[in-house]
C-alpha positions in Angstrom: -105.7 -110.0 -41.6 -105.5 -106.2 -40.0 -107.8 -103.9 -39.5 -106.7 -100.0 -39.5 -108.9 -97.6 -37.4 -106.8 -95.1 -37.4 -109.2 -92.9 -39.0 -112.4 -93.1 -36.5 -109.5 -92.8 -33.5 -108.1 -89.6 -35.6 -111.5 -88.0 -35.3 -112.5 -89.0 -31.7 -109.1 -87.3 -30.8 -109.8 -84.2 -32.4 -113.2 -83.9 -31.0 -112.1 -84.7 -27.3 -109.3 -82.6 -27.8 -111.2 -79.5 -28.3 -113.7 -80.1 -25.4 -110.3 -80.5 -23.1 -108.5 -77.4 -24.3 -112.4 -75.7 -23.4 -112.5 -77.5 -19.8 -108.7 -76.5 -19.2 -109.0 -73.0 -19.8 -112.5 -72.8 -17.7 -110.9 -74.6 -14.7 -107.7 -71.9 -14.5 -110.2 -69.2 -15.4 -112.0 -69.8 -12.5 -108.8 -71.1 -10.1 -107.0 -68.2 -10.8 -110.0 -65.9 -9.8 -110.6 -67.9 -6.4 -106.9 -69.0 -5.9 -108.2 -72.3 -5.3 -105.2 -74.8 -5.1 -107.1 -77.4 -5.8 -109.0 -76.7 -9.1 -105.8 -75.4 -10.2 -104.4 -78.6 -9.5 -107.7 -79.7 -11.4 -106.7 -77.3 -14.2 -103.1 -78.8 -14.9 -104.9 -82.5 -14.7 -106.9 -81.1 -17.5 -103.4 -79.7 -19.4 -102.4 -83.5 -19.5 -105.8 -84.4 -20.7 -105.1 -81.8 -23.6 -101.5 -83.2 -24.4 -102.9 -86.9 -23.8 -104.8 -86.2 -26.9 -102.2 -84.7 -29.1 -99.8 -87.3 -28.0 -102.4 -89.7 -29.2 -102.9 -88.0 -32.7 -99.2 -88.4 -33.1 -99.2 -92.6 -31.8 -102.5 -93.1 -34.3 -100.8 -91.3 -37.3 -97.5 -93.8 -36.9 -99.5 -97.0 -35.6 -100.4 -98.7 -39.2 -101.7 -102.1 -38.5 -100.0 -102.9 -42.2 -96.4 -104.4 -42.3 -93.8 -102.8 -44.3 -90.4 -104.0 -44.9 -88.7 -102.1 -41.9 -91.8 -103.3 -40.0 -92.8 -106.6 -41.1 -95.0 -107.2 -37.7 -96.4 -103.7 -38.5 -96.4 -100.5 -36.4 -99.0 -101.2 -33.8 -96.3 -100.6 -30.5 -96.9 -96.7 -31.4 -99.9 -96.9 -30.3 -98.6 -98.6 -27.0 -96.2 -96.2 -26.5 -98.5 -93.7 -26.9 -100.8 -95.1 -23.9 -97.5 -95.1 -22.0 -96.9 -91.4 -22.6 -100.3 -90.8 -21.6 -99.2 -92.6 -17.8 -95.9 -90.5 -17.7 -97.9 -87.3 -18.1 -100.4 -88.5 -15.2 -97.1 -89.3 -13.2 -95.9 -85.8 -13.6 -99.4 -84.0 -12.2 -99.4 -86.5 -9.6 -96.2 -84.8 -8.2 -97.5 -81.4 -9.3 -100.5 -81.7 -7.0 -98.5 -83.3 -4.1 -95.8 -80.7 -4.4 -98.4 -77.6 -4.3 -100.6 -79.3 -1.6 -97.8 -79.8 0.8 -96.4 -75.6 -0.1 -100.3 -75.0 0.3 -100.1 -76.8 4.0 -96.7 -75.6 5.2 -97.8 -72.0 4.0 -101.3 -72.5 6.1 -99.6 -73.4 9.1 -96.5 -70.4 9.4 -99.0 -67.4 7.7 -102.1 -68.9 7.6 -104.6 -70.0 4.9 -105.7 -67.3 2.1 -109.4 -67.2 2.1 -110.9 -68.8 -0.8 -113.6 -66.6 -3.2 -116.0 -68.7 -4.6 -119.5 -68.0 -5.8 -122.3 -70.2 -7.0 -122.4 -69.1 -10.5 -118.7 -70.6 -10.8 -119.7 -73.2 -9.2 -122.6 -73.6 -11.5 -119.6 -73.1 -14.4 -118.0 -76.2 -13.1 -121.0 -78.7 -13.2 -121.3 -77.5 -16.6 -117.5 -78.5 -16.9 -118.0 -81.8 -15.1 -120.7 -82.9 -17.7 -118.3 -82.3 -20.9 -115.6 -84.3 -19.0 -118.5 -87.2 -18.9 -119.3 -86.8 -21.8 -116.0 -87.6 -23.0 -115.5 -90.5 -21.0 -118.1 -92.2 -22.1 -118.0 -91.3 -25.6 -114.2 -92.2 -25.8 -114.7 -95.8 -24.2 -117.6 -96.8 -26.5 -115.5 -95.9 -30.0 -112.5 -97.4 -28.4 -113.8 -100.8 -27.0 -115.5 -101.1 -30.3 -113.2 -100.3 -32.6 -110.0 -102.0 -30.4 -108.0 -99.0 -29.9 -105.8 -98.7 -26.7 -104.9 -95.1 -27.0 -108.9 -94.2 -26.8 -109.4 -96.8 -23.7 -106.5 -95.4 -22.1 -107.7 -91.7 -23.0 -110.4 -92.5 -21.6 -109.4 -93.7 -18.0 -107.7 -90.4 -17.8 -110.3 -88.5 -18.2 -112.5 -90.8 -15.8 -109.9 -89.6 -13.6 -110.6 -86.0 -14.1 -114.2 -86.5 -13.5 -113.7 -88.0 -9.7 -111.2 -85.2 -9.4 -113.7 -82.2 -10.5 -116.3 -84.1 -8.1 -113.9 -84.1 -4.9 -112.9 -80.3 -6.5 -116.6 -79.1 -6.4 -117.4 -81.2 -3.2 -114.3 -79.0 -1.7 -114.8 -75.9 -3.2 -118.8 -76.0 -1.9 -117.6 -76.6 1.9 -115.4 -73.5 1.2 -118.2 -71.5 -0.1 -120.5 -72.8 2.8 -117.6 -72.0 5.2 -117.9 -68.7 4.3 -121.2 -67.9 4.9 -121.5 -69.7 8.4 -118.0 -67.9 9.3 -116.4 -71.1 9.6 -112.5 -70.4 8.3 -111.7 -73.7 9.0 -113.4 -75.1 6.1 -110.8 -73.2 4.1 -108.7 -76.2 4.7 -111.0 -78.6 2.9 -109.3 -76.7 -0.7 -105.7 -78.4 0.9 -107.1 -81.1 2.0 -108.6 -82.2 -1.0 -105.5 -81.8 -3.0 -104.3 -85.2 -2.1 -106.7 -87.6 -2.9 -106.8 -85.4 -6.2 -103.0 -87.0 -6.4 -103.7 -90.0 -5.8 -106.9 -90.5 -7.9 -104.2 -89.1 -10.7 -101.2 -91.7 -9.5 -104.2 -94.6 -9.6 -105.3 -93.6 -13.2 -101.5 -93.7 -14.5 -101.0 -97.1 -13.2 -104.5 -98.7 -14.7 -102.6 -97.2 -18.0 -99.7 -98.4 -17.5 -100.6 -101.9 -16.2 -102.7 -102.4 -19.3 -100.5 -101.8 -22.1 -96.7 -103.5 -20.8 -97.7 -106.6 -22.1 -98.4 -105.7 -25.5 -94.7 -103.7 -25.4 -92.9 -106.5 -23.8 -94.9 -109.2 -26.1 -96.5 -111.1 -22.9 -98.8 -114.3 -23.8 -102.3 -113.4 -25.2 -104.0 -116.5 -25.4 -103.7 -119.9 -23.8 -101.8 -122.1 -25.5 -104.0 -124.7 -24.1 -106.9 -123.1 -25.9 -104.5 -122.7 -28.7 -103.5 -126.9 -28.8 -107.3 -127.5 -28.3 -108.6 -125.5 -31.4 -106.1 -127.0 -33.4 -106.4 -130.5 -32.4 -110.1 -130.4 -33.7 -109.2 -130.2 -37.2 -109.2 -133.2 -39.6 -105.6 -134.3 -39.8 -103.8 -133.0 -37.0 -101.6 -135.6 -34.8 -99.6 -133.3 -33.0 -99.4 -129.6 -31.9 -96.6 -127.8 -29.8 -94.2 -125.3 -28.8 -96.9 -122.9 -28.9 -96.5 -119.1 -28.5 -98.6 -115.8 -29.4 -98.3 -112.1 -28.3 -100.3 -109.2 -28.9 -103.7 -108.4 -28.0 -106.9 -110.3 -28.3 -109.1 -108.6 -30.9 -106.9 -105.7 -32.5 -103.8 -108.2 -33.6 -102.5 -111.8 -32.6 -99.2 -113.0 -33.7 -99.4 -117.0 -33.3 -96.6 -119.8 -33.9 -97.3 -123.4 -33.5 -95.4 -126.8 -34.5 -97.7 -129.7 -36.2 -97.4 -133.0 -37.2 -100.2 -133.5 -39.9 -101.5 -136.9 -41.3 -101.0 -135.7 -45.5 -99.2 -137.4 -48.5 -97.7 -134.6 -49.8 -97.5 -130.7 -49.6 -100.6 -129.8 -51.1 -102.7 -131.6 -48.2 -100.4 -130.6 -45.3 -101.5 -126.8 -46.5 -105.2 -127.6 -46.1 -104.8 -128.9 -43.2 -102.4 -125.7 -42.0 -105.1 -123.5 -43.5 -107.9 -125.0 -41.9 -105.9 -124.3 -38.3 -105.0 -120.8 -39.6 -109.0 -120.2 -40.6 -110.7 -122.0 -36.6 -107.7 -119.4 -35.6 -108.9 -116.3 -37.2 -112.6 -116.9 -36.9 -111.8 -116.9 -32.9 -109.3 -114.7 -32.5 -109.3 -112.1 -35.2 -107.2 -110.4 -36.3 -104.5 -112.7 -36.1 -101.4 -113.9 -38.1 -100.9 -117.4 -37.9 -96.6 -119.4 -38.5 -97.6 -123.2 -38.7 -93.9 -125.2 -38.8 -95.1 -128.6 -40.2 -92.7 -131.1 -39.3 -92.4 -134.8 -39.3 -93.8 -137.6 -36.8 -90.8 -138.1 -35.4 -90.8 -134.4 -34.1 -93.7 -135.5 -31.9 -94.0 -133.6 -28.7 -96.3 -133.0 -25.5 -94.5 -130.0 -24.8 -97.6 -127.7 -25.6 -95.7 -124.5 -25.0 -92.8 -123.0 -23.7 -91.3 -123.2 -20.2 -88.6 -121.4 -18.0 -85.2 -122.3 -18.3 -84.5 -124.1 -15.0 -81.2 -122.4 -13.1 
């Protein structure tokens, strides 16, 4: 059994990728009329929030759930790859926004700071700019966790990101306005300052992305093959279970494998019994796709799964 939401991820994508390419072009708008570093920073955060989106478009379009003959496990790993191309792009405005914060601060120190110009109607323009961004947080996790899609989840981390960075950004960029009027010029550093904790909220982001999608790609355990043997154990007719292995990911598509010994006469009853594993299986674990090797008693083993080859 598969289940292809490709077509509910298509449209959240397109939606989110709208509001981005609207919140992008605000945030350079306004950073180019201030010259704040750090909403331009902000701004190129946003850019990989805009290519996040079209990268996913691209993942969701090649990740059918359905085998083929080239594919017989189907094409799922797209959508993986996508989630990884979504942490590369955060790794890249990580160094952005470390390169232009230490320019900013080596600039500051030989010529001096240029004065920031900020004024509470754009600052007014970028609460409006943080609620979209939370908007799409939210509204991207809830389709995704529902509907099992990485790429959304992951999407949406990213842009969780961007919402901590416009709220340090605005933070920042209100001590430089307040600065201003109290005629303190060394607030003007809070713009630099701020940078860097924008780079690492970035860096953090890219490696919650990356963490959560390796072991789909490098086909890492997804359930215990304890609760595996247990489950299977419980049916009518099993005597034996091991050398139990699975990979994937827990509600959008197991791959399972398992060796049984069965108590049955003849073919016909050791398939009942195989399908009645293959059915506790699914009704836990869906979707899965179950490989029962039925062998005979003398193949009995307590070796539930596998182990690592000794050196």
């Amino acid at each position: 059994m598969v289940l292809d939401n490709r077509s509910e991820v298509k449209k959240v994508l397109l939606i989110t990728l709208l509001l981005n390419v609207l919140v992008m072009a605000i945030k350079a708008g306004v950073g180019w009329s201030t010259g704040s570093l750090s909403l331009l920073a902000d701004a190129l955060h946003s850019v990989t929030d805009s290519a996040n989106n079209i990268l996913g478009l691209i993942a969701t379009r090649l990740a059918s759930p359905e085998p083929d003959r080239d594919h017989p496990y189907g094409h799922q790993k797209f959508d993986a790859l996508g989630a990884l191309g979504i942490a590369a792009f955060l790794g890249v405005a990580c160094f952005e926004i470390l390169k232009g914060g230490i320019e900013r601060t080596i600039d500051g120190f030989q010529h001096g700071l240029k004065p920031i110009a900020i004024s509470p109607s754009e600052l007014w323009i970028l609460l409006i700019v943080l609620g979209i961004n939370i908007f799409v947080t939210f509204y991207e996790r809830r389709v995704g966790v529902r509907v099992g899609s990485p790429i959304l989840i992951a999407d949406a981390q990213h842009t969780m990101s961007d919402v901590w960075v416009t709220i340090t950004v605005i933070l920042g960029l209100i001590g430089v306005w307040q600065g201003r009027l109290l005629h303190l010029p060394i607030l003007q550093w809070l713009d630099v300052v701020l940078s860097f904790p924008v780079a690492l909220l970035v860096f953090r982001s890219g490696w919650s992305v990356l963490k959560d999608n390796l072991p789909w790609l490098v086909d890492e355990m997804a359930i215990a093959p304890e609760a595996i043997h247990t489950l299977a154990m419980q049916v009518p007719g099993v005597i034996n279970c091991h050398d139990i292995a699975s990979r994937g990911v827990v509600g959008r598509q197991v791959f399972i494998e398992m060796h049984l010994i069965v108590d049955a006469k003849d073919v016909e009853g050791s398939h009942q019994i195989t399908e009645e594993v293959e059915a506790r299986l699914a009704e836990r674990f869906s979707p899965v796709r179950v490989l029962i090797h039925v062998e005979p008693p003398a193949y009995k083993s307590d070796q539930i799964t596998y182990h690592s080859q000794s050196k």
